[in-house]
C-alpha positions in Angstrom: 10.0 254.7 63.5 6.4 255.6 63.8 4.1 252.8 63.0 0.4 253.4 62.8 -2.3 251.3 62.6 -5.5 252.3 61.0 -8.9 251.2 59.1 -8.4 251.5 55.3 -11.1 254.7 53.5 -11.4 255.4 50.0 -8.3 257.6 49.5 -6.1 254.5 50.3 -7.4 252.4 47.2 -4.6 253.9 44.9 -2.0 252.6 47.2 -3.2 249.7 48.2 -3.5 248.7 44.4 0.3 249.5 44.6 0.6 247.6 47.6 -1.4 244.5 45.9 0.8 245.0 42.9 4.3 244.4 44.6 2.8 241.6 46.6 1.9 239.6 43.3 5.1 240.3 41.6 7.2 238.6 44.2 4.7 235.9 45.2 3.7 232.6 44.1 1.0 234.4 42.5 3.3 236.3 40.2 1.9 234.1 37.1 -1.8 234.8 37.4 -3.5 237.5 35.7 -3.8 241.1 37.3 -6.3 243.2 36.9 -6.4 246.4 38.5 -10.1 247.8 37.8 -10.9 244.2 39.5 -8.3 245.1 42.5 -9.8 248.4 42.8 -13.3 247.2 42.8 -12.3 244.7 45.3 -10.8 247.3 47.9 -13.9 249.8 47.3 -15.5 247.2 48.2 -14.0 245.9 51.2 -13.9 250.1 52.8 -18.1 249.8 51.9 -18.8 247.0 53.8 -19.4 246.4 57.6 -18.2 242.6 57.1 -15.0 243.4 55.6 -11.5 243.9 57.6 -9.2 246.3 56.0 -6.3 248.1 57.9 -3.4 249.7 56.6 0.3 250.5 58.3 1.8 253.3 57.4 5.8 254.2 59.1 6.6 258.0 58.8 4.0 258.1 56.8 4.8 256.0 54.6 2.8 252.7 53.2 4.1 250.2 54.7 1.6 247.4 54.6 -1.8 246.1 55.1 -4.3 243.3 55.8 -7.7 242.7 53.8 -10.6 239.9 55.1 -14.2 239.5 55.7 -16.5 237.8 57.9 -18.9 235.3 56.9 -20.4 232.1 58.3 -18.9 228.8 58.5 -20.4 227.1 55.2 -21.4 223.7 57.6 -23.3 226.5 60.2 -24.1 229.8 61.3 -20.8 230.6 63.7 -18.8 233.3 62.1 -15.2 233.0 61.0 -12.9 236.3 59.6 -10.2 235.2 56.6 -7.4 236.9 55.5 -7.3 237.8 51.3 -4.1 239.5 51.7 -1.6 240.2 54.5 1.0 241.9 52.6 4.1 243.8 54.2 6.9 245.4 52.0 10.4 244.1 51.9 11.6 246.9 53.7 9.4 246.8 57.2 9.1 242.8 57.3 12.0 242.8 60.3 9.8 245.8 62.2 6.5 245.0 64.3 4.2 246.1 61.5 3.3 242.7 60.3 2.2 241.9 63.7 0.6 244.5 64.4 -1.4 244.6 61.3 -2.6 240.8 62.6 -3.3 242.1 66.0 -5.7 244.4 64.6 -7.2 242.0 62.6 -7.6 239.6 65.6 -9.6 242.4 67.3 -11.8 243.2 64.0 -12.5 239.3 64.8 -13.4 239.5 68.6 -15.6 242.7 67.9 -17.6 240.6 65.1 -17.9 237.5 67.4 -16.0 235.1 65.0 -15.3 232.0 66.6 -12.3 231.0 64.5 -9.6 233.8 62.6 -8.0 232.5 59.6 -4.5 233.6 58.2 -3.2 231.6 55.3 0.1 231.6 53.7 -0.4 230.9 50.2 1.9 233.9 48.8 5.4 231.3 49.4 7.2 234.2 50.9 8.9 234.1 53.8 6.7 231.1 54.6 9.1 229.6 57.7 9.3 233.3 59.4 5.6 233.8 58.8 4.5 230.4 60.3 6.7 231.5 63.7 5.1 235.0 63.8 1.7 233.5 63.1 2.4 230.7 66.1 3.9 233.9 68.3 0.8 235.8 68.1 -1.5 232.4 69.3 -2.3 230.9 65.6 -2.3 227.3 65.5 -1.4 225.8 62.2 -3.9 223.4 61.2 -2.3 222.0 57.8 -1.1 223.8 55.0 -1.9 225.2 51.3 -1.3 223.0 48.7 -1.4 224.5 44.8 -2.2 222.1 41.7 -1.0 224.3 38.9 -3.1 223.8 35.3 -0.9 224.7 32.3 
């Protein structure tokens, strides 16, 4: 298996809206509305700019996952965090190192920016147990959790 690691570009967007896609069907997400010019416009725009984190694996070639955040400053002062939108690994790679290497990249996107905290939330309710203990593996501390009020 031959796992790589690298910065999203523009030719990705097509699969990564495939990616994105998958991830909504089987997460807690799955009844929200998706919109794919709005996906699309969101991954142009996270290859475009400098404060955005985008890194997709690929296994053989193959898309295998990827991880999408940005930087921006705390809104109580001017310190810098990174937070995850998506961390999204297909079924079948989820027992292979690609999730966590997808979050050790990200971890170094957030040391290279000077963020003083890296955020990783797990609002997708899948797998949430095993991606709590990978989280804690790689040095994430769970500070609470992410609670949904749903509006009919």
């Amino acid at each position: 298996m031959n796992i790589v690691i690298r910065k999203g570009n523009y030719e990705d967007v097509p699969s990564i809206v495939t990616l994105g896609t998958e991830m909504h069907e089987e997460s807690s997400f799955a009844s929200f509305d998706w919109d794919n010019d709005k996906v699309i416009n969101f991954a142009d725009k996270a290859v475009a700019k400098d404060n955005f984190c985008f890194f997709v694996a690929e296994v053989d070639g193959n898309y295998a996952g990827m991880v999408i955040g940005s930087v921006q400053e705390f809104f109580f002062g001017k310190d810098l965090e990174l937070v995850d939108f998506i961390w999204y690994v297909r079924p079948g790679y989820r027992n292979s190192s690609v999730g966590a290497q997808l979050i050790d990249s990200f971890i170094e996107f957030g040391k290279e920016k000077k963020c003083k905290g890296i955020y990783v939330r797990i609002g997708t309710n899948v797998q949430p147990t095993k991606t709590a203990k990978l989280l804690s593996k790689l040095g994430f501390i769970s500070t609470g959790g992410m609670f949904v009020y749903k509006v009919n």
